[in-house]
C-alpha positions in Angstrom: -31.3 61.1 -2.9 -29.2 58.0 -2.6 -28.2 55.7 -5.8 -30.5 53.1 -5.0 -33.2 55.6 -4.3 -32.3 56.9 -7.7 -32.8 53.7 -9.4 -35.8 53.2 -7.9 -37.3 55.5 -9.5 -36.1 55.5 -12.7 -37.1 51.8 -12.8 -40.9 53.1 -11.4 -40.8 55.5 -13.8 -39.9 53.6 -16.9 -42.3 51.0 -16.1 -45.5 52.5 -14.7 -45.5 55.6 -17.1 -43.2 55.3 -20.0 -43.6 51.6 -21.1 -47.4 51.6 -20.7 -47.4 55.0 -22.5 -45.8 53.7 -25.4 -47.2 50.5 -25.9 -50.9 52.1 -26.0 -49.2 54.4 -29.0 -47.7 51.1 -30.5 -51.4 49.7 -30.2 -53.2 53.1 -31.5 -51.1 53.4 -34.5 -52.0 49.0 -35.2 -55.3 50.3 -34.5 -55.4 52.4 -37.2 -54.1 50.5 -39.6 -56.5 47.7 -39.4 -59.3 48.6 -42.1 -61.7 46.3 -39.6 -61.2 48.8 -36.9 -63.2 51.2 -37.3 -66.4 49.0 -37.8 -68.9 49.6 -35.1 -68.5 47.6 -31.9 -72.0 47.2 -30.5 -74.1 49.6 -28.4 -72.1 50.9 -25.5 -74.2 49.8 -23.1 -73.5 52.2 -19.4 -74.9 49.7 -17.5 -72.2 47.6 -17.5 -69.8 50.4 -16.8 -71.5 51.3 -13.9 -71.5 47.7 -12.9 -67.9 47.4 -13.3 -67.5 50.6 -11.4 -69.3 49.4 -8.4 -67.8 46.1 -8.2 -64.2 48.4 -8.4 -65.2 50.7 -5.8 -66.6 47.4 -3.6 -63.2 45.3 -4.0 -60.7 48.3 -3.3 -62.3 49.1 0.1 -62.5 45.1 1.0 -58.9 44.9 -0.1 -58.1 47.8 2.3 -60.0 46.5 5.2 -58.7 42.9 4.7 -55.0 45.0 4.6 -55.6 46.9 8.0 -57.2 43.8 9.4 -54.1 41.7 9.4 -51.8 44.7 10.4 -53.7 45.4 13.5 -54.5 41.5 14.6 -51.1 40.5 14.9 -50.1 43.6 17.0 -53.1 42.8 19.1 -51.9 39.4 19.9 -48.4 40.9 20.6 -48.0 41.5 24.3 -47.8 44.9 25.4 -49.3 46.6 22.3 -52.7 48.0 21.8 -53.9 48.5 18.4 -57.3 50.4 16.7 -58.5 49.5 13.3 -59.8 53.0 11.8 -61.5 53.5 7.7 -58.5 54.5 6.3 -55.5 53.5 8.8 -55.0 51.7 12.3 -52.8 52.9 15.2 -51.1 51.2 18.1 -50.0 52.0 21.6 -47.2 50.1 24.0 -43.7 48.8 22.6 -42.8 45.7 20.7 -40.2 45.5 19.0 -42.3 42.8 16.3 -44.9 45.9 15.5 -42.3 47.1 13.2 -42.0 43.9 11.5 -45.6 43.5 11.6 -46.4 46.0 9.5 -45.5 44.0 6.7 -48.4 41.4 7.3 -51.1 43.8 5.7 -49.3 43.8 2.3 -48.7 40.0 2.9 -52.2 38.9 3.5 -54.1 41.0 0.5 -51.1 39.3 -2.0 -52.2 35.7 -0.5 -56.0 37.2 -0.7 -55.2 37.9 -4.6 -53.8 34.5 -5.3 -56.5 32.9 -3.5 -58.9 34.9 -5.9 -56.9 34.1 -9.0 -57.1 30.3 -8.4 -61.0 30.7 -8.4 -61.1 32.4 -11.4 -58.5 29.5 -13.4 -60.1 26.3 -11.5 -63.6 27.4 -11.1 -64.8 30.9 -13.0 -67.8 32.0 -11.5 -70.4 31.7 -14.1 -71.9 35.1 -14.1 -70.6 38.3 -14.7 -71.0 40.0 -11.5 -68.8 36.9 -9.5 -66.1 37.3 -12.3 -65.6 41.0 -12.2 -66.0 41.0 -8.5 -63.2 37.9 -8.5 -61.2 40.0 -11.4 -61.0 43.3 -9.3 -60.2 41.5 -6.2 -57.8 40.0 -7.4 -56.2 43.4 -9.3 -56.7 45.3 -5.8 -54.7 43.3 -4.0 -52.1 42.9 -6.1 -51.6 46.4 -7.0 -52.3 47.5 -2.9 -48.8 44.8 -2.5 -46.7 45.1 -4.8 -46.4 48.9 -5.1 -45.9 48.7 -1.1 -42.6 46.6 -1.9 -41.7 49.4 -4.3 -41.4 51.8 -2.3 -40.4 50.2 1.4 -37.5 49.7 -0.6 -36.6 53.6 -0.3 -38.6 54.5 2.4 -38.1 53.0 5.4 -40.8 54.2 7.0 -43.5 53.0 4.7 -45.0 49.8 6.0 -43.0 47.4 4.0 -40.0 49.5 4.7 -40.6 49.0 8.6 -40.6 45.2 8.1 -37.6 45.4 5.9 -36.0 47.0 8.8 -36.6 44.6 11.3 -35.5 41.8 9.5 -32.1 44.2 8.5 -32.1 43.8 5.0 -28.9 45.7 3.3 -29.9 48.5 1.0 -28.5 46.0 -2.3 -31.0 43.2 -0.9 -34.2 46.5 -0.3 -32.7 47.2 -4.0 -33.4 44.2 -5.8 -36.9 43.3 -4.0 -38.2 46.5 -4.9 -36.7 45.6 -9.1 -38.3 42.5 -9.1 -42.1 43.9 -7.6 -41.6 46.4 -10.4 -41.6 43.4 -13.3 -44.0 41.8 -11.3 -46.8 44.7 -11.7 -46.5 45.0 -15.1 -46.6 41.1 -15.9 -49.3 41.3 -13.6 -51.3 43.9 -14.7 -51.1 42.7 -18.7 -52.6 39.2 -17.7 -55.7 40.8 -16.4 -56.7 41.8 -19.7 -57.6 38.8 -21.4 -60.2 37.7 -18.6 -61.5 41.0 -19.0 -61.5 41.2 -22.6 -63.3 37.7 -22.1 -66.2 39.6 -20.8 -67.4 40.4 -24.3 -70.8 38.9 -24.8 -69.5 38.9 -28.8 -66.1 37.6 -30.0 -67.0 40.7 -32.7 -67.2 43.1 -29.8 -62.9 42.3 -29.3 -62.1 41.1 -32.8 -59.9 43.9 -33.9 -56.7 46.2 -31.9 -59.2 49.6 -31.6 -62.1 46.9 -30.4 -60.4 45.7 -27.5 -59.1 48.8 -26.7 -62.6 50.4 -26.5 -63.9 47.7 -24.8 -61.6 48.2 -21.9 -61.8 51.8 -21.8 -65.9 50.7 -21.4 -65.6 47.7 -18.7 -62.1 48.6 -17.0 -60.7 52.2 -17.7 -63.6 54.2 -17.2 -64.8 52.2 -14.6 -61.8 53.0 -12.3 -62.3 56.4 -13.2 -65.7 56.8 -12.2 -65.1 54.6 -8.9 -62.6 57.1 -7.3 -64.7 59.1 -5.9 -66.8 56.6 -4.4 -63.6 55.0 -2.8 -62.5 58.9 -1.6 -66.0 59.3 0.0 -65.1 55.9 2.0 -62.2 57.0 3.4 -62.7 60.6 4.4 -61.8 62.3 6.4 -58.3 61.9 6.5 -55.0 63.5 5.1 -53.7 63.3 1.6 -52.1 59.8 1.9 -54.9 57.8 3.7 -58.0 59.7 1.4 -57.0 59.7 -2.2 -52.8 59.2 -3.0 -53.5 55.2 -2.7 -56.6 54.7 -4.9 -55.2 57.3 -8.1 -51.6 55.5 -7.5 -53.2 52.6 -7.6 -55.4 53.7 -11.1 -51.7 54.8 -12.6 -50.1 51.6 -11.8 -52.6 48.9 -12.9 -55.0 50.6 -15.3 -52.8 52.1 -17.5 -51.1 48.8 -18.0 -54.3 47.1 -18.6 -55.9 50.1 -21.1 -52.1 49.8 -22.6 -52.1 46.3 -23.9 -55.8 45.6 -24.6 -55.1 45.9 -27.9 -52.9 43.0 -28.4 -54.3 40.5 -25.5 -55.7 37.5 -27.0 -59.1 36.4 -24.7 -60.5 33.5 -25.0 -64.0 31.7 -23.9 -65.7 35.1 -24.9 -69.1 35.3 -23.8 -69.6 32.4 -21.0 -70.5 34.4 -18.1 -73.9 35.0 -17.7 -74.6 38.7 -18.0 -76.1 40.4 -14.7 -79.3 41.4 -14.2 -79.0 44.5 -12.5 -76.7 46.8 -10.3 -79.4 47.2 -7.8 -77.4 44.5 -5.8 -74.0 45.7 -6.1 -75.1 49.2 -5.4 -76.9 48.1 -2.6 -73.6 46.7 -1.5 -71.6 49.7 -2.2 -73.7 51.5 0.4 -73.5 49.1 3.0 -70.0 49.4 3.1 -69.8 53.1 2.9 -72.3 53.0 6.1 -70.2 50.3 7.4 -66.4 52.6 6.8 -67.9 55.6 7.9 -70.2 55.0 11.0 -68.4 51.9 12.6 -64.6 52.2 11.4 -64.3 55.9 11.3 -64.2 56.2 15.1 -62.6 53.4 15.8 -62.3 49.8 16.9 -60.0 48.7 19.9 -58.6 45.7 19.6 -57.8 44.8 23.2 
């Protein structure tokens, strides 16, 4: 392993696993000592959990599509390749040499489509809870699809990022510091999140104290994730290890722990404004259609050409 490879993933480590590690103990030990703390929350109420899950599950695959979309468009527009959009990857035939840098535009376009879903939530918030948490985990999923791609095309060259690096020729001190900065980047990232969904409380009591907002996450963010991995796996097989399950539990290491981490010092605000939903017959309804959708008209195949 070269230095810079080295460094890499020191840097990776420190930040996705170490820091987030101990700033949850920093928070469980404030948690403690906070008589308030242990006061009952509210009712955990598993509808909203499963609500959150959906609405995970939904967003990740969306994200994913939206990713492969705009890596196989721009190949198709290239002359002499031939590209196929699939549930969990895309190929190409023919030589370009712009597929290689190409292969950079799926990262590209799911960052722009989490910025665009960040300025709905700060200039317009949807006013229920299903629009918010959809716009929240859009938003989170394609960040945390990106950045993490920057990460590591900065030691791989092969990864997608990594092709794109190597077309435009970027020295291995440029690779270096891109993949540095993506690493402060996810964990300034993923601490904002909290407070929006800390704001989901329909009770500033329910996130008054450290071990309160804590549990609340684990309840609307934490165990969510959890729960939606499976869904997301049964979405993408069949498929080998990378394309069915490494990208959805490296994506849960990255961003959730981060977000579970520093719950218990976020600070939300304009608790209680969305208008709680209904039921999850809708999302789940949605959630199906898509599964249909990724396995009986991506899974074989579309040609674009």
């Amino acid at each position: 392993m070269n230095p810079y490879a080295q460094l890499i993933l020191i840097a990776s480590l420190t930040v996705i696993v170490a820091a987030p590690i101990l700033f949850g103990a920093i928070g469980v030990w404030r948690s403690r000592s906070v008589a308030s703390a242990a006061a009952a929350s509210g009712p955990w109420r598993w509808q909203r959990t499963l609500h959150s899950s959906l609405l995970y599950a939904l967003s990740f695959s969306l994200i994913f599509f939206i990713q492969e979309l705009f890596l196989v468009v721009p190949k198709a527009l290239t002359p002499g390749l031939r590209a196929t959009l699939y549930h969990n990857n895309h190929n190409w035939t023919g030589d370009n040499p712009l597929a290689h840098l190409f292969q950079g535009t799926g990262a590209l376009a799911i960052l722009l489509t989490a910025l665009g879903f960040v300025a709905w939530l700060k200039l317009r918030p949807p006013r229920t809870e299903t629009a918010r948490l959809f716009a929240i985990w859009m938003a989170f999923h394609g960040f945390f699809q990106s950045l993490p791609q920057v990460v590591v095309g900065a030691v791989l060259p092969q990864n997608d990022v990594g092709m794109a690096f190597g077309y435009l020729q970027w020295a291995d001190t440029t690779k270096l510091v891109a993949g540095l900065i993506a690493l402060v980047v996810i964990a300034a990232i993923a601490i904002r999140f909290a407070a929006p969904l800390l704001a989901l409380a329909r009770d500033p009591a329910e996130v008054a104290t450290p071990g309160r907002r804590s549990g609340f996450m684990f309840r609307m963010a934490t165990l969510p994730a959890l729960l939606a991995l499976p869904l997301i796996v049964a979405m993408r097989v069949p498929g080998s290890l990378d394309q069915v399950a490494i990208v959805p539990v490296a994506e849960f290491v990255i961003g959730v722990f981060w977000l579970q981490a520093y719950a218990w010092c976020a600070q939300p605000r304009r608790i209680g404004q969305a208008e709680p939903a209904s039921s999850i017959a809708g999302v789940l309804s949605l959630v199906i259609a898509q599964l249909l959708i990724f396995q009986f008209a991506l899974r074989p195949g579309i040609a674009f050409y």
